[in-house]
C-alpha positions in Angstrom: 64.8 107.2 47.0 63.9 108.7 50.4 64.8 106.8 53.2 61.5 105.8 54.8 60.6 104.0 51.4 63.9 102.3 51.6 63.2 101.0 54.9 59.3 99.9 54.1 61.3 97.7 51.0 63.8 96.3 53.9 60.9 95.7 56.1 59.2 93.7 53.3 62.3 91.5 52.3 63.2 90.8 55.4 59.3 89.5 56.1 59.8 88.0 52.8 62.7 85.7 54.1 60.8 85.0 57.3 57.5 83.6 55.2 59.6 81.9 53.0 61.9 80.0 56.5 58.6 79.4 57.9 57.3 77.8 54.7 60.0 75.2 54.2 59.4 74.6 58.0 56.4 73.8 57.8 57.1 71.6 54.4 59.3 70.0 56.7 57.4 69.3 59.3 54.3 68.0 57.0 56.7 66.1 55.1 57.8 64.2 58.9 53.9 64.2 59.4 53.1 61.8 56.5 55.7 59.7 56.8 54.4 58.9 59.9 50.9 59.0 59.0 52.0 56.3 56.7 54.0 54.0 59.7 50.7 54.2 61.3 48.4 53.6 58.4 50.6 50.6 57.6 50.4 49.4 61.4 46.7 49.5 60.8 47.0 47.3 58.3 48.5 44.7 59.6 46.1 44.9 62.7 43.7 44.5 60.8 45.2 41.3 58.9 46.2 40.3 62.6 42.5 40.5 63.4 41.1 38.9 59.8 43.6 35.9 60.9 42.7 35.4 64.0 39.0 35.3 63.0 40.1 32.9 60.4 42.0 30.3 62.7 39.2 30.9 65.1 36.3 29.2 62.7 38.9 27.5 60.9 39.8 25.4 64.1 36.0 24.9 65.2 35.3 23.0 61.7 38.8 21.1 62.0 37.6 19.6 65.5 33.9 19.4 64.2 33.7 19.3 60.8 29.5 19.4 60.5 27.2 22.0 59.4 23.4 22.4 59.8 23.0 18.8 60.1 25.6 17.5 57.6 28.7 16.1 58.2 32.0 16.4 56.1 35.0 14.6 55.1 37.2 17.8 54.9 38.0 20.7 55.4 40.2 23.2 54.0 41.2 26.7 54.4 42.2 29.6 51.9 42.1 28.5 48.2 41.7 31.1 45.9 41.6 31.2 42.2 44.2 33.2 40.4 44.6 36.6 42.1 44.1 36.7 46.2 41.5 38.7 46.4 39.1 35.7 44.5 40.2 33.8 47.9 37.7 31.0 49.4 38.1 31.2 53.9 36.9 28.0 54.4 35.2 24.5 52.5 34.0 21.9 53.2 33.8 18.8 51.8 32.0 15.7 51.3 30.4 13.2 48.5 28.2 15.2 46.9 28.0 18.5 49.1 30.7 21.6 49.7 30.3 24.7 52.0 31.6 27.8 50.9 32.4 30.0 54.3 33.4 33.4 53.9 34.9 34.7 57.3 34.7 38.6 58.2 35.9 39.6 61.8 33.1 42.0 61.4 30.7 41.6 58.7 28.0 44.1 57.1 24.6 43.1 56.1 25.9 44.3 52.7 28.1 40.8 52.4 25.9 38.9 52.4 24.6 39.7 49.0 28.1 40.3 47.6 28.5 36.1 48.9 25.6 35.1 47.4 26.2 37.2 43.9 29.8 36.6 43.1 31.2 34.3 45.3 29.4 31.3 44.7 29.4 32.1 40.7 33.0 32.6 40.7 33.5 29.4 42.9 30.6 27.4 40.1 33.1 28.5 37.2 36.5 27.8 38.6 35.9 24.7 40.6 34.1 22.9 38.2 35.2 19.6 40.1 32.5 20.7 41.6 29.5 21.9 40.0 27.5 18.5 40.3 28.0 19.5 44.0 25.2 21.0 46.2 26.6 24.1 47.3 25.9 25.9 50.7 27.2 28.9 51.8 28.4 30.1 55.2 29.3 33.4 56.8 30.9 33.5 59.9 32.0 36.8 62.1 32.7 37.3 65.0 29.6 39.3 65.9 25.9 39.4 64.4 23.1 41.6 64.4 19.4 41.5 63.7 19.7 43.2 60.0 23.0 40.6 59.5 20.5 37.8 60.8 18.0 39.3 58.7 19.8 39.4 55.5 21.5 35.8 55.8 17.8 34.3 56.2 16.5 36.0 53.3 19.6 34.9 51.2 19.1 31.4 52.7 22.7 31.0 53.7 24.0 29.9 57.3 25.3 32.9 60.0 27.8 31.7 61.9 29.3 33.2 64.9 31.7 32.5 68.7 29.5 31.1 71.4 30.0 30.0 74.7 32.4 26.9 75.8 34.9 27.0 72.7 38.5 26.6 74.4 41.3 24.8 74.3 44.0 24.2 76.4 46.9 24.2 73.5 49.9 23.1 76.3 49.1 21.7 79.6 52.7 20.5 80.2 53.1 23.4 82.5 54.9 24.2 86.3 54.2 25.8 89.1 55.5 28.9 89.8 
C-alpha cells in the first residue's frame, strides 16, 4: 500500500474515534439533560397541585364561613369525596334537606369544563351517590378567574360561575408583637 493511502485510512480512524468520543459526549450530556428535564417537569407538577390546593382551600373556606348559594342555605359542607379512583373526585358539596351542590374548582377553568361538569360529573355523582338522587342537584364552578365565553357557557349550561372578589380575608393569628 503506498503511503499517502495509508495516511488517508489513519486520517479516517482517527476521525472515526473523534465522532464516536463526541457521540457518547453528547449521550452524556442529553442523558444529564433529561434527568433534569424530568426534576423540573416534576416541580411543575407539584406547582401546579400547590396552585389546584390553594384554589381549593380558597372556595372551600368561603362556603365553610358562608355556607349559601344563589339564595339557598346549607347544613354542610364537605370537601374532596370521590368515588373509587381519584380522578372521579367531587371539590366541594353541599348539603341540605332536599338540595346538594356539586362545585367543581379549576384555578383556571376553560369554557370547555363546563360541558365536561354538566355531561359526566353530575351522571357519575346521580349513579354513585344514590343517597341522593331524590336530591335537587345544582352545580357550581368556581376559578379563580372568568371570562365572557366561561360566563357565556355556564349560563347556557344553567350552572353557577363562581369566582374571588373583593373583601375576602382573614386574619388567621392576631396574637402578634411588635417588632
Amino acid at each position: 500500500m503506498d503511503e499517502e493511502i495509508k495516511e488517508s485510512i489513519e486520517e479516517i480512524l482517527q476521525m472515526q474515534k473523534e465522532n464516536e468520543k463526541r457521540f457518547r459526549e453528547t449521550d452524556e450530556q442529553m442523558k444529564r439533560t433529561d434527568e433534569r428535564l424530568e426534576r423540573i417537569g416534576i416541580q411543575l407538577g407539584g406547582l401546579g397541585n400547590n396552585i389546584g390546593s390553594t384554589t381549593e382551600e380558597f372556595f372551600f373556606r368561603y362556603f365553610e364561613n358562608k355556607p349559601e348559594l344563589g339564595g339557598m342555605k346549607f347544613d354542610k359542607v364537605i370537601r374532596n369525596i370521590w368515588e373509587g379512583a381519584k380522578e372521579h373526585e367531587y371539590d366541594i358539596l353541599l348539603i341540605n334537606g332536599d338540595s346538594v351542590a356539586l362545585i367543581e374548582v379549576k384555578h383556571r377553568a376553560h369554557p370547555a369544563r363546563v360541558k365536561h361538569i354538566v355531561q359526566h360529573k353530575t351522571e357519575r355523582f346521580r349513579n354513585y351517590f344514590a343517597v341522593f338522587k331524590d336530591y335537587k342537584l345544582y352545580i357550581g364552578l368556581a376559578t379563580m378567574s372568568t371570562n365572557a365565553e366561561l360566563t357565556k357557557a355556564a349560563r347556557e349550561a344553567g350552572i353557577f360561575l363562581l369566582t374571588q372578589k373583593g373583601d375576602v380575608l382573614e386574619v388567621v393569628n392576631s396574637s402578634v408583637k411588635v417588632f
